[in-house]
TIMARKOL-219036 format. One line per 8 residues: number of its first residue (from 1); their letters; for each residue x, y, z of N, C-alpha, C. Coordinates in nm, 3 decimals. Each point is the difference from the previous one (the first is absolute). Example, Ala and Ser with C-alpha at 12.3 -4.5 7.8 and 13.67 -1.06 7.14 Angstrom:
2
1 = as = 1.319,-0.569,0.780,-0.089,0.119,0.000,0.090,0.120,0.000 | -0.035,0.105,-0.072,0.082,0.119,0.006,-0.077,0.109,0.073 .
//
This chain:
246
1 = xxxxxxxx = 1.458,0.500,-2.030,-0.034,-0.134,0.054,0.042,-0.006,0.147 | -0.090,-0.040,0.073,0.053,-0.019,0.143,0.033,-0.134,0.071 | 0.099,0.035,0.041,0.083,-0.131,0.065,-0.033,-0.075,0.145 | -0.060,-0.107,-0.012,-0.051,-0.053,0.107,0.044,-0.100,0.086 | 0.006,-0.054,0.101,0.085,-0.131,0.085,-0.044,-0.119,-0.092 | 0.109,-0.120,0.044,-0.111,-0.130,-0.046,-0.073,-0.005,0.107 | -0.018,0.061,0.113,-0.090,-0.049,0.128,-0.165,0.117,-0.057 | 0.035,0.131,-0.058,-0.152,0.029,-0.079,-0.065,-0.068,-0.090 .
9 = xxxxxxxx = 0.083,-0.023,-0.086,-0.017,-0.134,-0.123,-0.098,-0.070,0.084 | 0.082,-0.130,0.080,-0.093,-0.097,0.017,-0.116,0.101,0.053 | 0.011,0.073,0.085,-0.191,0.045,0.097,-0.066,0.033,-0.111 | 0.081,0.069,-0.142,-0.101,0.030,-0.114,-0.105,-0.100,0.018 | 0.068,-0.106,-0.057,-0.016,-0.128,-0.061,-0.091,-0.088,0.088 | -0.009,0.015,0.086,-0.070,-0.061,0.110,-0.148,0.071,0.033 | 0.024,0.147,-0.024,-0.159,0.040,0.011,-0.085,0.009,-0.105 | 0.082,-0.014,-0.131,-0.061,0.038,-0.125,-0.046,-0.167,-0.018 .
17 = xxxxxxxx = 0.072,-0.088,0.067,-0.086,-0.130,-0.012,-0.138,-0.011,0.110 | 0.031,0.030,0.102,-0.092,0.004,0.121,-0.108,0.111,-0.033 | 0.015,0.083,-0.120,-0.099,0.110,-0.005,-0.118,-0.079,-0.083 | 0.044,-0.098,-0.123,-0.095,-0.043,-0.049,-0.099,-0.083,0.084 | -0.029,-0.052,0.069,-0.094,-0.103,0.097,-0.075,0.119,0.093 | 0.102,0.109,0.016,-0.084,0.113,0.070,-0.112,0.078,-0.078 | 0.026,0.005,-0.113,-0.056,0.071,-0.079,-0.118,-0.115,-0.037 | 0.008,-0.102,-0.018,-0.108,-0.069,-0.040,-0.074,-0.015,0.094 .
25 = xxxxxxxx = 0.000,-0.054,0.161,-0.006,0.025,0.099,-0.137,0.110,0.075 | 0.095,0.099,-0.069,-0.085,0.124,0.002,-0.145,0.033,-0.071 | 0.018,-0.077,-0.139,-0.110,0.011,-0.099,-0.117,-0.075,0.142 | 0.094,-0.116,0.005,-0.133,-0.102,0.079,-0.067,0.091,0.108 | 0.117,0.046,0.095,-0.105,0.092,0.127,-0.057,0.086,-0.025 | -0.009,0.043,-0.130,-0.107,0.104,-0.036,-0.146,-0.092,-0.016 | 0.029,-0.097,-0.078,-0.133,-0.089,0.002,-0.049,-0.012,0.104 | 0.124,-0.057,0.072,-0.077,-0.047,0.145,-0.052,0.079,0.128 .
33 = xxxxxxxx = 0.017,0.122,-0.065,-0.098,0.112,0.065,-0.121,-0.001,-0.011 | -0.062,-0.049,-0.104,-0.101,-0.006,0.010,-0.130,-0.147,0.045 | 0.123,-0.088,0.035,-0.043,-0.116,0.059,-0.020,-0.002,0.111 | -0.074,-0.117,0.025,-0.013,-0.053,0.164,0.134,-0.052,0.085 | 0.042,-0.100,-0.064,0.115,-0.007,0.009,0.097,0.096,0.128 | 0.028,0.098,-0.127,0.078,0.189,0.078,0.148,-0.081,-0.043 | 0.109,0.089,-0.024,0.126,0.029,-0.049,0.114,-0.048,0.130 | -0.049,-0.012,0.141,0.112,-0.038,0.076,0.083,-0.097,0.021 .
41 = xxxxxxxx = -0.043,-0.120,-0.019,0.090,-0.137,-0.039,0.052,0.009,-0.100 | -0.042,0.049,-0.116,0.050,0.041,-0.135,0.138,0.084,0.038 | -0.029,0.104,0.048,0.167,0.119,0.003,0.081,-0.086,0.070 | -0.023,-0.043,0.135,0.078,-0.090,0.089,0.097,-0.144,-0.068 | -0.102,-0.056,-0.120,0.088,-0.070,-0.073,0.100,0.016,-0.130 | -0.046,0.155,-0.026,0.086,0.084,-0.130,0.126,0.041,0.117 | -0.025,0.054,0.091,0.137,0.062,0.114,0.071,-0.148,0.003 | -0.041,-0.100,-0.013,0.115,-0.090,0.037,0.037,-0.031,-0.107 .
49 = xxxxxxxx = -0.071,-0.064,-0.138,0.063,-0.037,-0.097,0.127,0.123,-0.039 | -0.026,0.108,-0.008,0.086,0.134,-0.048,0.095,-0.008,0.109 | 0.025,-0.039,0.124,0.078,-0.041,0.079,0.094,-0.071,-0.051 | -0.067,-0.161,0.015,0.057,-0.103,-0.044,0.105,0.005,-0.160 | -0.052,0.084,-0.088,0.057,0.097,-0.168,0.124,0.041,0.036 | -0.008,0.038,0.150,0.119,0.180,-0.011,0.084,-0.135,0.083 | -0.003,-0.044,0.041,0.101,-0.066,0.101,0.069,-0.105,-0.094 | -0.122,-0.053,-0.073,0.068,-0.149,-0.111,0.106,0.088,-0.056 .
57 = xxxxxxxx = -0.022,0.096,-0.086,0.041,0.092,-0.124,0.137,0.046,0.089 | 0.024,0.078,0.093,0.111,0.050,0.096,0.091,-0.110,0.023 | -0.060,-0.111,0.053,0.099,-0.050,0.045,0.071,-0.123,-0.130 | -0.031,0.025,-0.128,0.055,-0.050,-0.088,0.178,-0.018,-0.083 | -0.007,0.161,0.051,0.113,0.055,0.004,0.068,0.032,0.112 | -0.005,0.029,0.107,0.027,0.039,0.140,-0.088,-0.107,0.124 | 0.078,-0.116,-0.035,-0.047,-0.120,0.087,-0.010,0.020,0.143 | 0.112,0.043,0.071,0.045,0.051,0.142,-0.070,0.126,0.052 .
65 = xxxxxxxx = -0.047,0.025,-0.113,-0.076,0.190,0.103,-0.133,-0.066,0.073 | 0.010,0.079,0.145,-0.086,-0.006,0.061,-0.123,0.064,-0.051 | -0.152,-0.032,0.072,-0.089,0.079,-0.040,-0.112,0.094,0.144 | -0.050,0.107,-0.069,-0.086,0.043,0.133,-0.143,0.019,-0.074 | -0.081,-0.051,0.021,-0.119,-0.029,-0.082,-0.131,0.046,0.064 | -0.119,0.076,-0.055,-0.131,0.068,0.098,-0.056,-0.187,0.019 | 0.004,-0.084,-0.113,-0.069,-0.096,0.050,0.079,-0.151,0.077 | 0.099,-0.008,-0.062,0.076,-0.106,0.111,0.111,0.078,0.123 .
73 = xxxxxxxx = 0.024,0.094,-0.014,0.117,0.074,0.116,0.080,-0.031,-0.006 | 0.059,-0.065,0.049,0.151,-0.005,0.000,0.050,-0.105,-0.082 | 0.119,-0.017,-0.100,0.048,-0.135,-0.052,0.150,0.010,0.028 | 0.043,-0.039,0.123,0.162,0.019,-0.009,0.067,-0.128,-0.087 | 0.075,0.057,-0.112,0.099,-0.099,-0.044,0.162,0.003,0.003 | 0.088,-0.025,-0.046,0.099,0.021,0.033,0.087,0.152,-0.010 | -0.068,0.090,-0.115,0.056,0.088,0.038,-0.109,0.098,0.037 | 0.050,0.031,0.143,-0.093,0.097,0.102,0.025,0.158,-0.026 .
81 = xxxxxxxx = 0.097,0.016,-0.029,0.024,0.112,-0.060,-0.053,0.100,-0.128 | -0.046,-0.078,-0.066,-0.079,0.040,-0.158,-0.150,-0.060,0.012 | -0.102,0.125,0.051,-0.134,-0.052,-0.017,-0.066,0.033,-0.054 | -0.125,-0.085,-0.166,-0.070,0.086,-0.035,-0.099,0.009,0.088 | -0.093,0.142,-0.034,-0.082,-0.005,0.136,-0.090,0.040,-0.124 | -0.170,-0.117,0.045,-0.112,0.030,-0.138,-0.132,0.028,0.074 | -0.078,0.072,-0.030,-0.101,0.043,-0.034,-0.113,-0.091,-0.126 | -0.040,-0.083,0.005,-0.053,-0.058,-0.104,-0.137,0.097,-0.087 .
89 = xxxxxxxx = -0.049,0.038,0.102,-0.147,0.117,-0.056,0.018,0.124,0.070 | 0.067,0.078,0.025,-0.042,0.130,0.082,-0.132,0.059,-0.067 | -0.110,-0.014,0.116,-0.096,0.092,-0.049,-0.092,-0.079,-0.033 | -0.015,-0.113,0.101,-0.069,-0.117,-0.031,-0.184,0.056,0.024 | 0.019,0.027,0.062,-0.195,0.071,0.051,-0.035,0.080,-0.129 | 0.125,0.075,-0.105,-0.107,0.049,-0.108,0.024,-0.120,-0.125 | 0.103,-0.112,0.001,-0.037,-0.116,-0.059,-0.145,-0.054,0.034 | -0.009,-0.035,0.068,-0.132,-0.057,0.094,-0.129,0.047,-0.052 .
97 = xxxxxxxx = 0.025,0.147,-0.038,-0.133,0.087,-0.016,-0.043,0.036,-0.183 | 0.128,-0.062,-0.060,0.004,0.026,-0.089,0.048,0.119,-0.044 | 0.093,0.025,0.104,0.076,0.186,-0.043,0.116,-0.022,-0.023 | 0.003,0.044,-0.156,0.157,0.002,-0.079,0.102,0.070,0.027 | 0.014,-0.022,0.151,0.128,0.088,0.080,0.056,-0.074,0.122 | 0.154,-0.125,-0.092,0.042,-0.051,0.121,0.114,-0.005,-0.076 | 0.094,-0.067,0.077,0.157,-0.036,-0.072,0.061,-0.116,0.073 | 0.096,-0.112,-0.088,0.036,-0.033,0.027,0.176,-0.001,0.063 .
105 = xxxxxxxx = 0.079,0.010,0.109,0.105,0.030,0.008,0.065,-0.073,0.107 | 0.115,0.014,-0.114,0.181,-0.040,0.079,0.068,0.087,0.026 | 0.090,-0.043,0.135,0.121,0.112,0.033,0.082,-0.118,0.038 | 0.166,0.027,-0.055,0.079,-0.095,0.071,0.094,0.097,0.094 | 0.016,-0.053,0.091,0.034,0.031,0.127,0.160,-0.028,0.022 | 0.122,0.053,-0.005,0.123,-0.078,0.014,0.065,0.105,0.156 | 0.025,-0.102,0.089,0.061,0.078,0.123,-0.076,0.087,0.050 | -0.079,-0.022,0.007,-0.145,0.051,0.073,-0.054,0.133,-0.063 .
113 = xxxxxxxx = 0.100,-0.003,-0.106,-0.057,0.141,-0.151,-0.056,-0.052,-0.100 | -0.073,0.114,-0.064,-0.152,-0.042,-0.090,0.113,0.065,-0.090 | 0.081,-0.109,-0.136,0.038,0.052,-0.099,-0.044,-0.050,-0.121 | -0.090,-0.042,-0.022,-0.152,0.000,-0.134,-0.070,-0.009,0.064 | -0.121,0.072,-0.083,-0.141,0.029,-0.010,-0.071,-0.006,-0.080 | -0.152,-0.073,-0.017,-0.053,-0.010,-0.108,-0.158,-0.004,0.027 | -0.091,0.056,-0.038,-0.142,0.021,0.012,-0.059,-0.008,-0.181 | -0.099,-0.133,0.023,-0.017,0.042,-0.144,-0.150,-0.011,-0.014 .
121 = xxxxxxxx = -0.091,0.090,-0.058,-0.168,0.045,0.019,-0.033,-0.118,-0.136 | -0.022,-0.095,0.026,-0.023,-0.103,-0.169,-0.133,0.077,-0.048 | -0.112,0.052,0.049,-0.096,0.071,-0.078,0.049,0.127,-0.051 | 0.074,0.074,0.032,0.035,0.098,-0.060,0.147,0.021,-0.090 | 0.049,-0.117,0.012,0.126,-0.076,-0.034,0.050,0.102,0.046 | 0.077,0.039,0.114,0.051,0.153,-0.001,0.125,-0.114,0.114 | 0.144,0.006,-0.063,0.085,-0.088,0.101,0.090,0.118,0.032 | 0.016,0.028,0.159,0.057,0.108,0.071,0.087,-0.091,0.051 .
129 = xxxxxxxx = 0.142,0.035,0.012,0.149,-0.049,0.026,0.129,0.070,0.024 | 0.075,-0.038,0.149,0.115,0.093,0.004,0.104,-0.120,0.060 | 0.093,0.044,-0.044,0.136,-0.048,0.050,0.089,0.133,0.106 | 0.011,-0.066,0.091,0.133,0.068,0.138,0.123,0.087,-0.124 | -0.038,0.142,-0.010,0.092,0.076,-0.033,0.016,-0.013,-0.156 | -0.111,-0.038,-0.080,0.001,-0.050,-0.116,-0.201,0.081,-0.081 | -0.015,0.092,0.115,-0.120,0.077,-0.031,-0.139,-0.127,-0.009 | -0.094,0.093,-0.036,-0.171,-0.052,0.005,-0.043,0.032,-0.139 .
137 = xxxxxxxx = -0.069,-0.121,-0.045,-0.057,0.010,-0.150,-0.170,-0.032,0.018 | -0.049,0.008,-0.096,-0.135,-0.031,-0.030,0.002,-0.041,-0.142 | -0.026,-0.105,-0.041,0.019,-0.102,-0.129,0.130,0.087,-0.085 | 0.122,0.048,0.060,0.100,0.009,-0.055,0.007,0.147,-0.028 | -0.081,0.088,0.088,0.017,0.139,-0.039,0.039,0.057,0.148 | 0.080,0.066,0.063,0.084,0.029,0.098,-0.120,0.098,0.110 | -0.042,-0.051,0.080,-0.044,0.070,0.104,0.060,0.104,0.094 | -0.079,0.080,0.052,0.058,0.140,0.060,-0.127,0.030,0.109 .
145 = xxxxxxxx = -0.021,-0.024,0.095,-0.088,0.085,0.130,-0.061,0.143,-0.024 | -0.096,0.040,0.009,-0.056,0.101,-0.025,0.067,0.138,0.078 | -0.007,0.092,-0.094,0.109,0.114,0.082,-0.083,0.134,0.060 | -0.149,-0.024,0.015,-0.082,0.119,0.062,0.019,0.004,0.085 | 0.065,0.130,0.085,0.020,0.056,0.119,-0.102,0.072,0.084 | -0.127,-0.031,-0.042,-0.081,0.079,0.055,-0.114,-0.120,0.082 | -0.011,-0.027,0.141,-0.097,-0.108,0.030,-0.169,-0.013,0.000 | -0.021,0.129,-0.052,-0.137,0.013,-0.028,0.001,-0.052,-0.135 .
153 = xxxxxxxx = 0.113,0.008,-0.115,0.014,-0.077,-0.149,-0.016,-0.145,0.032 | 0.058,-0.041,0.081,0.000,-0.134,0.018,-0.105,-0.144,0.039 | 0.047,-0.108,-0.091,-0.115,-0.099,0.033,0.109,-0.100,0.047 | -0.116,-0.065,0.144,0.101,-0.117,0.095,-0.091,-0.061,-0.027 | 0.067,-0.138,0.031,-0.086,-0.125,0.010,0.050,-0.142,0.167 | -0.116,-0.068,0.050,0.005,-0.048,0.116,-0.154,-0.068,0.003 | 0.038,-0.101,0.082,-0.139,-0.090,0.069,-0.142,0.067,0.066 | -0.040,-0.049,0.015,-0.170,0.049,0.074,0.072,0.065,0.128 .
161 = xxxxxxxx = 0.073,-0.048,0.067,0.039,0.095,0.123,0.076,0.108,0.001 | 0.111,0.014,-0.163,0.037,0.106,0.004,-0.024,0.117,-0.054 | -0.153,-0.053,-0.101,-0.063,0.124,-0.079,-0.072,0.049,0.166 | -0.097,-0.063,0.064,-0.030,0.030,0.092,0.059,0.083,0.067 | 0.132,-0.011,0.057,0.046,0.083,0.068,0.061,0.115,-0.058 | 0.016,0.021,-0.121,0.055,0.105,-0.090,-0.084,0.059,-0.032 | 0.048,0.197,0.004,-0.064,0.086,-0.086,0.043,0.069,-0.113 | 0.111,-0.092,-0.023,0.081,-0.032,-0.174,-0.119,-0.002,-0.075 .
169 = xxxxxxxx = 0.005,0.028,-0.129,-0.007,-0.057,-0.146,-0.010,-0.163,-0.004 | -0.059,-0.070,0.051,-0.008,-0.143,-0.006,-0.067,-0.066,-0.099 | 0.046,-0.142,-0.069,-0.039,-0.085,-0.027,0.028,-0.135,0.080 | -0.108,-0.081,-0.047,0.049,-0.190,0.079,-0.091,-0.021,-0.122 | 0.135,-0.110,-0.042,-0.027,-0.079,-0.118,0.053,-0.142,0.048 | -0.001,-0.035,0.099,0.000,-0.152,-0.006,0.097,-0.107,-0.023 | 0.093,0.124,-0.059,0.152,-0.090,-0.033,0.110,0.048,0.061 | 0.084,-0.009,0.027,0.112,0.084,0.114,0.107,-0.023,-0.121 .
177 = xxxxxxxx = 0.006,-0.099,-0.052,0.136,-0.057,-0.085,-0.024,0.157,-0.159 | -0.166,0.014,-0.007,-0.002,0.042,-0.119,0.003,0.173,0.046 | -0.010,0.023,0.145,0.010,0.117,0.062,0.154,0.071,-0.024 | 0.040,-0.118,0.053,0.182,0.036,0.007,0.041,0.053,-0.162 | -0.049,-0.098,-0.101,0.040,-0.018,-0.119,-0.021,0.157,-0.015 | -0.110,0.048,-0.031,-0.083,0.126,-0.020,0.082,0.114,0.088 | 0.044,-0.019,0.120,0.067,0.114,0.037,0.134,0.034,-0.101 | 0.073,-0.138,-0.007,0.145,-0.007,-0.125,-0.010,0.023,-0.072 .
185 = xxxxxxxx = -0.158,0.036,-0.073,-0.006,0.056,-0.135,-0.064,0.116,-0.001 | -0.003,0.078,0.077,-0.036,0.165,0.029,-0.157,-0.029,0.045 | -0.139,-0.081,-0.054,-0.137,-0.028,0.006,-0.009,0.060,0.142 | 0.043,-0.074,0.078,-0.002,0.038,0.160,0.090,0.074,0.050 | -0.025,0.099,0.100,0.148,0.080,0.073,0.006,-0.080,0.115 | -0.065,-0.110,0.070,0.081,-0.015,0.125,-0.085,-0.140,0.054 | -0.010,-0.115,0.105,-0.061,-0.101,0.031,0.070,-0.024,0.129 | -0.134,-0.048,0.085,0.052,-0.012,0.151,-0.076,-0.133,0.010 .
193 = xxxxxxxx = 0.007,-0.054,0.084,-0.095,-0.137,0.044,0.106,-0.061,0.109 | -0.126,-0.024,0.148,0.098,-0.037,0.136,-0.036,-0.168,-0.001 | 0.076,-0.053,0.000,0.004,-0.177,0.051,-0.042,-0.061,-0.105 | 0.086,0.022,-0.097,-0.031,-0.008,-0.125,0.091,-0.186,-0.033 | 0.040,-0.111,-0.106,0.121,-0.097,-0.011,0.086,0.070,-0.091 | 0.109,-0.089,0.034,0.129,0.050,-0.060,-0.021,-0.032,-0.187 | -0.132,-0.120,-0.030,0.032,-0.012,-0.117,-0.058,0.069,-0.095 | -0.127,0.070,0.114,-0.116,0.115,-0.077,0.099,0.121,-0.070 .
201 = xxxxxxxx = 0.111,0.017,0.093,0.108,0.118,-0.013,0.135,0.007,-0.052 | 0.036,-0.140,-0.042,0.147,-0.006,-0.032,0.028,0.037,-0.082 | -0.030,-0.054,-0.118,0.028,0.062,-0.124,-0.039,0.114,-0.039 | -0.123,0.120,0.034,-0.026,0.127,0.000,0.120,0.099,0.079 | -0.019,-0.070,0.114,0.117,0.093,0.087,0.110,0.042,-0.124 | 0.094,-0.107,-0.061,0.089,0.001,-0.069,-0.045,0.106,-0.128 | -0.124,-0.044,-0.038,-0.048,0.113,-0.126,0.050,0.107,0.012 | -0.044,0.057,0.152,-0.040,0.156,0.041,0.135,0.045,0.003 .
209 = xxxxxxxx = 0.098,-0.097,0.028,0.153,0.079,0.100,0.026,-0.029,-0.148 | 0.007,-0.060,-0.102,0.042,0.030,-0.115,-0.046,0.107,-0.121 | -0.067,-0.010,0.026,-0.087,0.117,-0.069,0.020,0.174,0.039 | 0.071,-0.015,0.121,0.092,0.115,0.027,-0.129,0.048,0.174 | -0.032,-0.093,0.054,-0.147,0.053,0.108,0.068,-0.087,0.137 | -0.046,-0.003,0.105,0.039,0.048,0.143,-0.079,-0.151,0.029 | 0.052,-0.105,0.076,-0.092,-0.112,0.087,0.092,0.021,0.113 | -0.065,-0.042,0.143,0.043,0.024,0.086,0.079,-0.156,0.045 .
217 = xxxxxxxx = 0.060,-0.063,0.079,0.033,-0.080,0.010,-0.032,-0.133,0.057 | -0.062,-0.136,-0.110,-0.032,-0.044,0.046,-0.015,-0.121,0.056 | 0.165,-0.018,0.017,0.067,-0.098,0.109,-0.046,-0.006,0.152 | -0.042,0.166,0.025,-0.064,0.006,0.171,-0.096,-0.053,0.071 | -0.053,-0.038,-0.153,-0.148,-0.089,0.081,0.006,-0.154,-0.087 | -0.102,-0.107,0.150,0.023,-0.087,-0.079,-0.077,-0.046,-0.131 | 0.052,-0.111,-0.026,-0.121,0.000,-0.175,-0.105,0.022,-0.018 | -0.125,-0.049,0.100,-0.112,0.006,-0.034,-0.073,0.149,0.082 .
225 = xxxxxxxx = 0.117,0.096,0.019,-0.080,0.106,0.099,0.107,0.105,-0.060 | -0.002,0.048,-0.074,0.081,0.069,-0.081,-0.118,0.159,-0.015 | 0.079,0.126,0.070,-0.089,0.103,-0.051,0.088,0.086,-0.107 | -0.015,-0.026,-0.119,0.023,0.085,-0.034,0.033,0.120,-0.108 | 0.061,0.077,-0.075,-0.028,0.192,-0.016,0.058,-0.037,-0.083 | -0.049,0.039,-0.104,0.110,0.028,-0.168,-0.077,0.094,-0.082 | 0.096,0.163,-0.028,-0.056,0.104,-0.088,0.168,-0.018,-0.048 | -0.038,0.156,-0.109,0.093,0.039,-0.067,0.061,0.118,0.074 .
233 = xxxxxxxx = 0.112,0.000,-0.026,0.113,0.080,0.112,-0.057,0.095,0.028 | -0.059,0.068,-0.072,-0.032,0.142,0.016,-0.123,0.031,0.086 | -0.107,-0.137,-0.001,-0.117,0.050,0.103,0.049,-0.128,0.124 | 0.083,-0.032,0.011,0.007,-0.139,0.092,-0.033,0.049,0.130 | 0.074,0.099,0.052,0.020,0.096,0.126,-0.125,0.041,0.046 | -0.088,0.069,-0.169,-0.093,0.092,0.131,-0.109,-0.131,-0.013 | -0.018,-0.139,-0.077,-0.085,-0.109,0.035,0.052,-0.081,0.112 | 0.078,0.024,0.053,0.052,-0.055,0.125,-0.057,0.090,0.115 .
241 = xxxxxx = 0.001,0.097,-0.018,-0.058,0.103,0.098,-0.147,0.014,0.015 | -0.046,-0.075,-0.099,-0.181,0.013,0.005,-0.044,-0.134,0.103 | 0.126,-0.086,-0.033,-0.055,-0.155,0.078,0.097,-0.020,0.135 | -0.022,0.074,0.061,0.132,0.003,0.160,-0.131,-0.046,0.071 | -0.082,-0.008,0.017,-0.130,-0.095,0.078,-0.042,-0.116,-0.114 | 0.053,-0.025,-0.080,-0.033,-0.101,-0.064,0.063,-0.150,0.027 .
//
């Protein structure tokens, strides 16, 4: 049995409520693909209600934590020190399209360190989660970074500009949160993306460095311009060396 914070508890609890409205949500923008209408006011008002879910639900128990949010930004409350930082849809353009590949995610933030993480895929129910020095799970089975040493073995993942500029093994799938996840669970060896937000990345970052894999540091840049690198120890080096013009 694995032992979790009450601060994972509640984010459980908060996305597994916020997942249902997503998931129904979802049924609809598939319909509404095929309308006149079109699906964009539709996602724009699921990103806020699933907003509005994670923030009610959080701050039930933890009244004083600040928040850092993709759709309201900033909420300072009294304690500035402890922030969750949410993601309501990562991967909203393949919501939109009707592509069953996005996630919803929290990271709480204490002293300017990411110590929980949580990404959870409600179509694939697949909930990826790590705690600061307390390892990376995937619905309760212990994650580990992929250990191929060879970079021609290897599959990376990154945005339209960084498959572009790579002559890696690439994929772009649309989700960065579900990128990260996938590197912490061996799927992927490595993910780059330049000017990227802090909330697309918070809780993955944490996946990867728990899962036993390499993020570079990403206090150096500010929130919404964030580049950056997470493999597994063993290829981190020579995928750093492919992107020195990147």
């Amino acid at each position: 049995m694995i032992s979790i914070s009450s601060n994972l508890n509640i984010m459980i609890k908060a996305v597994e409520k916020a997942s249902k409205s997503v998931i129904r949500d979802f049924g609809e923008v598939e319909k509404l693909q095929v309308s006149k209408k079109g699906p964009y006011d539709f996602v724009t008002k699921t990103d806020k209600h699933v907003e509005k879910i994670l923030i009610e639900e959080l701050s039930k128990t933890k009244k004083n934590y600040s928040f850092l949010s993709e759709e309201v930004g900033s909420i300072k409350n009294k304690d500035q020190e402890n922030v969750w930082i949410i993601d309501p849809i990562d991967g909203t353009t393949n919501f939109l399209h009707g592509i069953p590949h996005f996630a919803i995610c929290i990271a709480l933030q204490s002293k300017k360190e990411i110590i929980s993480g949580l990404i959870f895929d409600p179509i694939k129910d697949e909930m990826f989660f790590a705690e600061k020095n307390k390892g990376a799970f995937l619905n309760n089975h212990r994650l580990r970074v992929s250990n191929k040493n060879s970079i021609e073995d290897c599959l990376f993942s990154s945005n339209h500009a960084g498959v572009r500029f790579s002559d890696l093994n690439m994929r772009y799938s649309g989700c960065a949160a579900l990128d990260l996840a996938y590197v912490a669970s061996g799927r992927l060896d490595g993910f780059f993306h330049n000017k990227i937000n802090l909330w697309n990345v918070a809780a993955g970052a944490l996946l990867v460095e728990e899962a036993g894999g390499i993020v570079n540091d990403l206090n150096q840049y500010p929130i919404n311009k964030i580049d950056i690198r997470a493999a597994s120890s063993v290829i981190y080096d020579e995928m750093l060396g492919t992107l020195k013009e990147f």
